[in-house]
N, CA, C and O atoms as a Tripos MOL2 file, in Angstrom:
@<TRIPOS>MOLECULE
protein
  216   215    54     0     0
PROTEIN
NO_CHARGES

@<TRIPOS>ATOM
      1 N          87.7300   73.1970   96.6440 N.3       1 UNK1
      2 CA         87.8290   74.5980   96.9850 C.3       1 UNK1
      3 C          88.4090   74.7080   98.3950 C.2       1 UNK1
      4 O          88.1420   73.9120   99.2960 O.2       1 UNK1
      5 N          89.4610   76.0620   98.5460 N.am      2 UNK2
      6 CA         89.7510   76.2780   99.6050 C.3       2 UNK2
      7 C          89.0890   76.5520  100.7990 C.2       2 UNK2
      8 O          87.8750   76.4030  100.6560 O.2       2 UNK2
      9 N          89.3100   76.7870  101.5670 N.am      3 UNK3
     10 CA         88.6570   77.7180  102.8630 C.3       3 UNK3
     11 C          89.4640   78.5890  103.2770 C.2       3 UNK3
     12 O          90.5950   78.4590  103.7450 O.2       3 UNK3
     13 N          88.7400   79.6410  103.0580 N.am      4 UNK4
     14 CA         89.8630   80.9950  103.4290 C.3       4 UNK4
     15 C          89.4810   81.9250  104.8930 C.2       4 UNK4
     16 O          90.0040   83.0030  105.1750 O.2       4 UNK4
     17 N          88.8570   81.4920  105.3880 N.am      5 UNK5
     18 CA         88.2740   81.9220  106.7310 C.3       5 UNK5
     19 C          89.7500   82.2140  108.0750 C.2       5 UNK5
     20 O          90.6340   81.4160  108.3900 O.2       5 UNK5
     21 N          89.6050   83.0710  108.3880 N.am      6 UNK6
     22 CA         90.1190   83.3590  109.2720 C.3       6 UNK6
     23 C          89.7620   83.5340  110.4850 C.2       6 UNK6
     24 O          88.9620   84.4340  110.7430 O.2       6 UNK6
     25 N          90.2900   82.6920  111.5160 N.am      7 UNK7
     26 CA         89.7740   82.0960  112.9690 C.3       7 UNK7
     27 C          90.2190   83.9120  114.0010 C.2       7 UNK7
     28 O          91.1650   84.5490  113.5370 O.2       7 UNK7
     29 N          89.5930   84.4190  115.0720 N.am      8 UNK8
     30 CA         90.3340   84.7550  116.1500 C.3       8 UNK8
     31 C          92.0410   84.3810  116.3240 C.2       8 UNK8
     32 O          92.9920   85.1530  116.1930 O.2       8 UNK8
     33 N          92.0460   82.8750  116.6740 N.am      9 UNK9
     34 CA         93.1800   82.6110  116.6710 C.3       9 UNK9
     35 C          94.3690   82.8160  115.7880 C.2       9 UNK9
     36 O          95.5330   82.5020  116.0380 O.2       9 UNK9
     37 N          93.9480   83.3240  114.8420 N.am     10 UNK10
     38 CA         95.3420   83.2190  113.2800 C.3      10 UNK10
     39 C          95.5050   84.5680  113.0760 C.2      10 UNK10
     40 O          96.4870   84.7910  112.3670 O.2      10 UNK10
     41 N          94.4690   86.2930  113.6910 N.am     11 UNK11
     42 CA         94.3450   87.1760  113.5880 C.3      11 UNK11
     43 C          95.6860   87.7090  115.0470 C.2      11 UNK11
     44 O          96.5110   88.6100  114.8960 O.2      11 UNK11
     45 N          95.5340   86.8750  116.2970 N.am     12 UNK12
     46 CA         96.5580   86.6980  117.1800 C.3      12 UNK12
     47 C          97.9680   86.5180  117.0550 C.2      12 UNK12
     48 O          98.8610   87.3170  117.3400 O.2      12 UNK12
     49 N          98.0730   85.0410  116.4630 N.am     13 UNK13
     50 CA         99.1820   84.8880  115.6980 C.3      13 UNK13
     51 C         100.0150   85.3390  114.8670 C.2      13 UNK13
     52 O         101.1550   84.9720  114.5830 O.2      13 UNK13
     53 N          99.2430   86.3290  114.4160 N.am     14 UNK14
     54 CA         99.5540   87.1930  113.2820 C.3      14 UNK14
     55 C          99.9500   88.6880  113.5360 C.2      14 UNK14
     56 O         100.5070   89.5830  112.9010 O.2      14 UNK14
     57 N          99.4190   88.5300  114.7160 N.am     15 UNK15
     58 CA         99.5000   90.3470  115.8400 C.3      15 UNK15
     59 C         101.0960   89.7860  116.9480 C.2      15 UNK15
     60 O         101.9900   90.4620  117.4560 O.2      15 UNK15
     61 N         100.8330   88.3070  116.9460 N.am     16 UNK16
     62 CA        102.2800   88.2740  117.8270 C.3      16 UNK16
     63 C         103.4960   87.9580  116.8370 C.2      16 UNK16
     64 O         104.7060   88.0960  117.0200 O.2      16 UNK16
     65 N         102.8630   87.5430  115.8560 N.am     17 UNK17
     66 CA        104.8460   87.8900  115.4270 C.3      17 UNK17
     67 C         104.5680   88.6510  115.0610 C.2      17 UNK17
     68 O         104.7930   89.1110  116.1810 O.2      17 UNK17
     69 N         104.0600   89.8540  114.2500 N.am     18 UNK18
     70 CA        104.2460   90.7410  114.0070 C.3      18 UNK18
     71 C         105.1290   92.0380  114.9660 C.2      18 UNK18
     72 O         105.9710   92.8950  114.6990 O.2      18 UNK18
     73 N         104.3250   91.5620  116.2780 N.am     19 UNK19
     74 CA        104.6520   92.5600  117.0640 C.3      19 UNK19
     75 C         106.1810   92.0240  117.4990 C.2      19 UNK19
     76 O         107.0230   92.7740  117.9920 O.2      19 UNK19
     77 N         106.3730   90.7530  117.2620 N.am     20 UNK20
     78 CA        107.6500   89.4150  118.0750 C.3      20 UNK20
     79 C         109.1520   90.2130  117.1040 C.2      20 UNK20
     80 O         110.2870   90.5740  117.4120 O.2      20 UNK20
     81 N         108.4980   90.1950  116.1070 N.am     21 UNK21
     82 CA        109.9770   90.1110  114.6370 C.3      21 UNK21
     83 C         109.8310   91.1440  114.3380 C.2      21 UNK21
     84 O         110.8690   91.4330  113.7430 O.2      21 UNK21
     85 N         108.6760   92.6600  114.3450 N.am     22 UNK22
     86 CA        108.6490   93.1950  113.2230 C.3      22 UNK22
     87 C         109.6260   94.5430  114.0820 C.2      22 UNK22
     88 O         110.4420   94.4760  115.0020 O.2      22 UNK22
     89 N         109.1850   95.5050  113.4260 N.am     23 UNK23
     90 CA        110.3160   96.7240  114.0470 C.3      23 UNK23
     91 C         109.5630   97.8240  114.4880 C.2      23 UNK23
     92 O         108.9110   98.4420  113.6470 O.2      23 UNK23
     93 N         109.5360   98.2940  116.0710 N.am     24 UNK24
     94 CA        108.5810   98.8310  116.4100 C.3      24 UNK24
     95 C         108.8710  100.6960  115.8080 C.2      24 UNK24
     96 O         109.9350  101.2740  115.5900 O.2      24 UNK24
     97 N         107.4810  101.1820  115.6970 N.am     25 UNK25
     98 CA        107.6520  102.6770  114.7730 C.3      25 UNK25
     99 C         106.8600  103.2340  115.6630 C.2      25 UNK25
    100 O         105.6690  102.9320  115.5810 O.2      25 UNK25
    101 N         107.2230  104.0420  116.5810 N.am     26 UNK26
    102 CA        106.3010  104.6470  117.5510 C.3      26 UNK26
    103 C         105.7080  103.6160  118.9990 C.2      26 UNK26
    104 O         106.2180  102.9840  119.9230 O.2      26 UNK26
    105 N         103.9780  104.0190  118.3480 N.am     27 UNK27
    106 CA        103.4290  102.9480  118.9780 C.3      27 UNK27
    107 C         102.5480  101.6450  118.2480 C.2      27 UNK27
    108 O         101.5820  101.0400  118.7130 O.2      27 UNK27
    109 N         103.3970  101.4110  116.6680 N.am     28 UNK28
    110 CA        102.5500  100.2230  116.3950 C.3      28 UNK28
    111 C         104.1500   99.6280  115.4250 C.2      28 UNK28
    112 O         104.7100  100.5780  114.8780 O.2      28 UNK28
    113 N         104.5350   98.8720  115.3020 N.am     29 UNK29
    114 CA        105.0840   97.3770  115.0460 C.3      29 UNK29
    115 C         104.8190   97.2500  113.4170 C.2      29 UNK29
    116 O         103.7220   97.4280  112.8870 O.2      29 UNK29
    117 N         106.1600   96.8760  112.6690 N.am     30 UNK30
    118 CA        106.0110   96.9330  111.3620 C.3      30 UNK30
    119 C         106.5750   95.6030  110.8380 C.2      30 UNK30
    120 O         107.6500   95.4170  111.4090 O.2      30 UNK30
    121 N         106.2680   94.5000  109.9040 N.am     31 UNK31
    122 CA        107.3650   93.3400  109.7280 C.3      31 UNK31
    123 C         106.6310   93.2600  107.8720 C.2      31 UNK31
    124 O         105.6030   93.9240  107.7350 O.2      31 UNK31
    125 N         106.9030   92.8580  107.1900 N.am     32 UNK32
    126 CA        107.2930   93.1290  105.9250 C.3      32 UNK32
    127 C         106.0150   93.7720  105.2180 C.2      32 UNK32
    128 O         105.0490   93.3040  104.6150 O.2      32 UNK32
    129 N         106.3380   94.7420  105.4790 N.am     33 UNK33
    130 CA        104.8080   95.7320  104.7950 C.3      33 UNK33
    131 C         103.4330   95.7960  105.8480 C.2      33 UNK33
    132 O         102.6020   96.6910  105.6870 O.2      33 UNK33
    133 N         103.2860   94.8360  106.8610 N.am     34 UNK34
    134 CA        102.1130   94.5670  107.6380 C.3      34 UNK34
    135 C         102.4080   95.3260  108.9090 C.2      34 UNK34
    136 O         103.3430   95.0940  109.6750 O.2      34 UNK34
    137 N         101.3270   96.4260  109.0530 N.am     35 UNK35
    138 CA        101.1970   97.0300  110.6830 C.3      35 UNK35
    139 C         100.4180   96.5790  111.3430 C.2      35 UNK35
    140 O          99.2670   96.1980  111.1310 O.2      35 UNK35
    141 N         101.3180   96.6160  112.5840 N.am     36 UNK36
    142 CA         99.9280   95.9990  113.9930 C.3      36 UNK36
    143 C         100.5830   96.8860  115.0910 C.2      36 UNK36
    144 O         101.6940   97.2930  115.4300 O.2      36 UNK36
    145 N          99.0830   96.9700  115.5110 N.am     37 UNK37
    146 CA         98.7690   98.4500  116.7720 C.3      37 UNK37
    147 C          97.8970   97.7070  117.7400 C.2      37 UNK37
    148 O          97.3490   96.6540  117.4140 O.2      37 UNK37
    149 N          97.7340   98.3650  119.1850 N.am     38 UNK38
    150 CA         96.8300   98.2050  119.6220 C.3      38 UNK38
    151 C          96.5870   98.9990  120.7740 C.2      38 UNK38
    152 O          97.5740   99.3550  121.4170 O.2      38 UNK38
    153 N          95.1020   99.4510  121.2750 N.am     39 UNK39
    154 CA         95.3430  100.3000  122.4900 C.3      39 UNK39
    155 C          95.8630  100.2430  124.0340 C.2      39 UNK39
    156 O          96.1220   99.2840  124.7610 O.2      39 UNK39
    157 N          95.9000  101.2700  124.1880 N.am     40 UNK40
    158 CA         96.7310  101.3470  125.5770 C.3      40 UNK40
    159 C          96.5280  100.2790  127.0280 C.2      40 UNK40
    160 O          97.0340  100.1530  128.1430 O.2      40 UNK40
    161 N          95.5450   99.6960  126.2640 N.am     41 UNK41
    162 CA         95.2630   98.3450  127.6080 C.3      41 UNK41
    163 C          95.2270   97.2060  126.8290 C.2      41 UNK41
    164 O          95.3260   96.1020  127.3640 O.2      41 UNK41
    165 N          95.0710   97.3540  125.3970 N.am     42 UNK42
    166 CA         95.7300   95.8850  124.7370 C.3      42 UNK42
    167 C          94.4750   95.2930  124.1500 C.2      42 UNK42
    168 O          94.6490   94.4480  123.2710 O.2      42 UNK42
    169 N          93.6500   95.4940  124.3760 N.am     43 UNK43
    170 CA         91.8300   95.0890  124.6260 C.3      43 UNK43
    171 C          91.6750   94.9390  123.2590 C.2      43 UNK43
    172 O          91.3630   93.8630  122.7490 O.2      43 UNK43
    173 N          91.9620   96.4040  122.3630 N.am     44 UNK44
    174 CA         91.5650   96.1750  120.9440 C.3      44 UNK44
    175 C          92.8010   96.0010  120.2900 C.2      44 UNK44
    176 O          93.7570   96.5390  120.8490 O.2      44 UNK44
    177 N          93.0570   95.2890  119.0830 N.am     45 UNK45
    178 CA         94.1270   95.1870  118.1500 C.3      45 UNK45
    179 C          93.7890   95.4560  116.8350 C.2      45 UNK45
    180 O          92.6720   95.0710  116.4890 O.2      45 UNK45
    181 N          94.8710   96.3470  115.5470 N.am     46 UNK46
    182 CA         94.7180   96.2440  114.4330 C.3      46 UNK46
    183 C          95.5830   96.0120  113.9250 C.2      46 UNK46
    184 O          96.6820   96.4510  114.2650 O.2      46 UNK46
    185 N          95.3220   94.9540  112.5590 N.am     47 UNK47
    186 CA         96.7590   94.9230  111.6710 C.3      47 UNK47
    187 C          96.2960   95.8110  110.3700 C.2      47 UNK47
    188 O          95.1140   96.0600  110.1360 O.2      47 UNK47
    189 N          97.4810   96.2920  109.4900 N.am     48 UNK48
    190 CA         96.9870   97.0800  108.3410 C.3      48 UNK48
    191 C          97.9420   96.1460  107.5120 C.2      48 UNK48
    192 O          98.6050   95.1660  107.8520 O.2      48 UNK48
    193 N          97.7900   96.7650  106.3500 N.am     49 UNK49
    194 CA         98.5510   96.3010  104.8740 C.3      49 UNK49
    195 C          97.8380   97.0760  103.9480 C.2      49 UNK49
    196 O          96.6700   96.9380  103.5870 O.2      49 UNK49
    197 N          99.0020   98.2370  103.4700 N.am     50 UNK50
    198 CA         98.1900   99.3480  102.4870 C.3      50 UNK50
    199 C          96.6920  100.0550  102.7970 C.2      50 UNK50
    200 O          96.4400  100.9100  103.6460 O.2      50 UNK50
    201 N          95.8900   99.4950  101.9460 N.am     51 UNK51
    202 CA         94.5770  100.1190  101.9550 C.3      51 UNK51
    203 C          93.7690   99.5590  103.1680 C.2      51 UNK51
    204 O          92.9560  100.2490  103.7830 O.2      51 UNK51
    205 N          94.1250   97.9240  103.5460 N.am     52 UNK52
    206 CA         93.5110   97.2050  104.5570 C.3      52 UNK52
    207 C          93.5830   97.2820  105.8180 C.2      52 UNK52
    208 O          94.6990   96.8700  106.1340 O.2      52 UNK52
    209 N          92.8820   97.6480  106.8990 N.am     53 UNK53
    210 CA         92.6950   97.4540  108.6060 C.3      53 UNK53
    211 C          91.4810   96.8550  108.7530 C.2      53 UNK53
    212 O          90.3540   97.2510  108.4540 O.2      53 UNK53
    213 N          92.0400   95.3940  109.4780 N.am     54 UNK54
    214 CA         91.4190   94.8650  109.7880 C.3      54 UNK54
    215 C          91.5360   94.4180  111.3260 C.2      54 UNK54
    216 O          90.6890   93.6720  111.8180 O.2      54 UNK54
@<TRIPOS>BOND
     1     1     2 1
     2     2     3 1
     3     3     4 2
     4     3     5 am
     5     5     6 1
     6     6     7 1
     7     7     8 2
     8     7     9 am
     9     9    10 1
    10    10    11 1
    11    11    12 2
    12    11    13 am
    13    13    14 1
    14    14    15 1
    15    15    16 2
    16    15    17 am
    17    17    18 1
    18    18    19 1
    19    19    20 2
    20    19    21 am
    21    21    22 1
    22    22    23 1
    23    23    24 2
    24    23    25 am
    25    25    26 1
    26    26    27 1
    27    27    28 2
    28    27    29 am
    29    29    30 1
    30    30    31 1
    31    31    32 2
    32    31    33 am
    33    33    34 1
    34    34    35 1
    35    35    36 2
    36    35    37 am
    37    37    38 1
    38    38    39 1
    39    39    40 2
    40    39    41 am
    41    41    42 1
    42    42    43 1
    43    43    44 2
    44    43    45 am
    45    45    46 1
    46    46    47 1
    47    47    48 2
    48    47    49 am
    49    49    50 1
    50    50    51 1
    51    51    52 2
    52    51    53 am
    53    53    54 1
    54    54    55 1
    55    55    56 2
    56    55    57 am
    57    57    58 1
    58    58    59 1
    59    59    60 2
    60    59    61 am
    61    61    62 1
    62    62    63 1
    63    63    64 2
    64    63    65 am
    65    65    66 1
    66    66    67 1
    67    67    68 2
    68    67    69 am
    69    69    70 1
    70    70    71 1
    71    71    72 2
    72    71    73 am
    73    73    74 1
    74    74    75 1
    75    75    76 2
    76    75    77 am
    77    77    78 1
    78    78    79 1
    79    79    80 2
    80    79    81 am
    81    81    82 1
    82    82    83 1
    83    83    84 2
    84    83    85 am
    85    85    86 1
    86    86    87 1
    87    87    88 2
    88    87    89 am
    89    89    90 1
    90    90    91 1
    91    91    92 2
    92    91    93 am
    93    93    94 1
    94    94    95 1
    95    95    96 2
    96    95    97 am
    97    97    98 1
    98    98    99 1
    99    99   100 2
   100    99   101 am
   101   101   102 1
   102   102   103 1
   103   103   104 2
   104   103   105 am
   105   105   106 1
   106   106   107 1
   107   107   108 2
   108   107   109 am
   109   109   110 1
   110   110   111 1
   111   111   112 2
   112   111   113 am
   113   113   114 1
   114   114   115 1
   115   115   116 2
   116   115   117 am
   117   117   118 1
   118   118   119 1
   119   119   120 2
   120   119   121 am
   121   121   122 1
   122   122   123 1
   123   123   124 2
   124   123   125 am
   125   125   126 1
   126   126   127 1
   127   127   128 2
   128   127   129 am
   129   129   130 1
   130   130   131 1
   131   131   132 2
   132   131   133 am
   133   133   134 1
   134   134   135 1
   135   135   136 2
   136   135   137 am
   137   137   138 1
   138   138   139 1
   139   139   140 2
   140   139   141 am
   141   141   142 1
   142   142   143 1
   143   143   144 2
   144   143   145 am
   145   145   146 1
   146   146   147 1
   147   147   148 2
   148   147   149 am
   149   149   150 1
   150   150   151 1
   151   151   152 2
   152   151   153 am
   153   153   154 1
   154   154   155 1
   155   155   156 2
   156   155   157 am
   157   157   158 1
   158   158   159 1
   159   159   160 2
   160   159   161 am
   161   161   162 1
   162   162   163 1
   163   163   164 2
   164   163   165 am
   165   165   166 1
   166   166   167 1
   167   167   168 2
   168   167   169 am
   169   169   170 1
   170   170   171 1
   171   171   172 2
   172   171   173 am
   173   173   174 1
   174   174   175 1
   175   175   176 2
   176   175   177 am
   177   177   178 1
   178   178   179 1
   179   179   180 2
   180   179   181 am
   181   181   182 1
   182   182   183 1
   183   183   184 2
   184   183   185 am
   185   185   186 1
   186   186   187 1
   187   187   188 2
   188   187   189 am
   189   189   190 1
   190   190   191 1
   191   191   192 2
   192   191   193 am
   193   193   194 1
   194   194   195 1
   195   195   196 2
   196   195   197 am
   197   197   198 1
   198   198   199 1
   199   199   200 2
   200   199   201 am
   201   201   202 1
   202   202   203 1
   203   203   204 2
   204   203   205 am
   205   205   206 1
   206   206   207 1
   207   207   208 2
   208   207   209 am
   209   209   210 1
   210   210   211 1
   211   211   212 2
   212   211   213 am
   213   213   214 1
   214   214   215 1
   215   215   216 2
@<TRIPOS>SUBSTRUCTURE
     1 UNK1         2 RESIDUE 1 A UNK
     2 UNK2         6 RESIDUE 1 A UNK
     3 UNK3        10 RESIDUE 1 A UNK
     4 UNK4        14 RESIDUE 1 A UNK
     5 UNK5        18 RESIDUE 1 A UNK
     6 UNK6        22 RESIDUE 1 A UNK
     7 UNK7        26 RESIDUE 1 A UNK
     8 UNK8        30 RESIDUE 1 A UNK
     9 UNK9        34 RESIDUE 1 A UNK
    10 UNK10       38 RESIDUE 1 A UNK
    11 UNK11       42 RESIDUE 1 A UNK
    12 UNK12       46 RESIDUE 1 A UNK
    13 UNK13       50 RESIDUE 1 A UNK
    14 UNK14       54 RESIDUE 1 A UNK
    15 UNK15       58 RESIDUE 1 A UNK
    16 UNK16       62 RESIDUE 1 A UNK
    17 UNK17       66 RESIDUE 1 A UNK
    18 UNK18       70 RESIDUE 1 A UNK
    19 UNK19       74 RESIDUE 1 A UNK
    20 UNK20       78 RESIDUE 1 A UNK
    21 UNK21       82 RESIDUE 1 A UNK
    22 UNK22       86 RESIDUE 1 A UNK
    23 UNK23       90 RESIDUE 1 A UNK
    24 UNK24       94 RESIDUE 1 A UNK
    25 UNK25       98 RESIDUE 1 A UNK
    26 UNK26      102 RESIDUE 1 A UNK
    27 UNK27      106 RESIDUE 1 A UNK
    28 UNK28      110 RESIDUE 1 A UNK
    29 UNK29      114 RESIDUE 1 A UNK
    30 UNK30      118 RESIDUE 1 A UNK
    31 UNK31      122 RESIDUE 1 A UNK
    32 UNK32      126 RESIDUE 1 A UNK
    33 UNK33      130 RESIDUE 1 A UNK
    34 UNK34      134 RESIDUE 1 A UNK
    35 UNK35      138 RESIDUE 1 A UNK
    36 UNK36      142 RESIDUE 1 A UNK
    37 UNK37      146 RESIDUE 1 A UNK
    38 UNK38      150 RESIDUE 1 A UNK
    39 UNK39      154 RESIDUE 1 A UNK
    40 UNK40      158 RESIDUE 1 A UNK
    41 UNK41      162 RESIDUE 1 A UNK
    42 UNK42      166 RESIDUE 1 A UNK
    43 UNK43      170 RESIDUE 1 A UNK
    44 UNK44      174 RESIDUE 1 A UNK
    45 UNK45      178 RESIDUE 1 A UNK
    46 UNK46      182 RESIDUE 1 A UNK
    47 UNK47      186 RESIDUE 1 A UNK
    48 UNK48      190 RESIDUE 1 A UNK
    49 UNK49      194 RESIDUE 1 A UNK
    50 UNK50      198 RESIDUE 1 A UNK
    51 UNK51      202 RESIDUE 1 A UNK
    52 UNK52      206 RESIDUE 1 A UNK
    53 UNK53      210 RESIDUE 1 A UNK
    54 UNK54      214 RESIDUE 1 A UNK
């Protein structure tokens, strides 16, 4: 069986290319269907996909 756990670190990784490659729409960052936002001091981050923010 797999392990599907997701570290801090891979939630990052995932907020910097997003934000690196994707195409910014306002104030949150779009790269193939996946949004990532975060507030005005950077502190908190979210990525979405459809129904999901996590």
């Amino acid at each position: 069986m797999t392990n599907n756990i997701l570290k801090y670190r891979d939630y990052l990784r995932l907020f910097d290319l997003i934000s690196s490659k994707g195409t910014q729409l306002g104030n949150q960052y779009e790269f193939v269907g996946i949004q990532a936002q975060c507030d005005f001091d950077g502190y908190t981050c979210w990525i979405a996909y459809k129904n999901l923010t996590h």
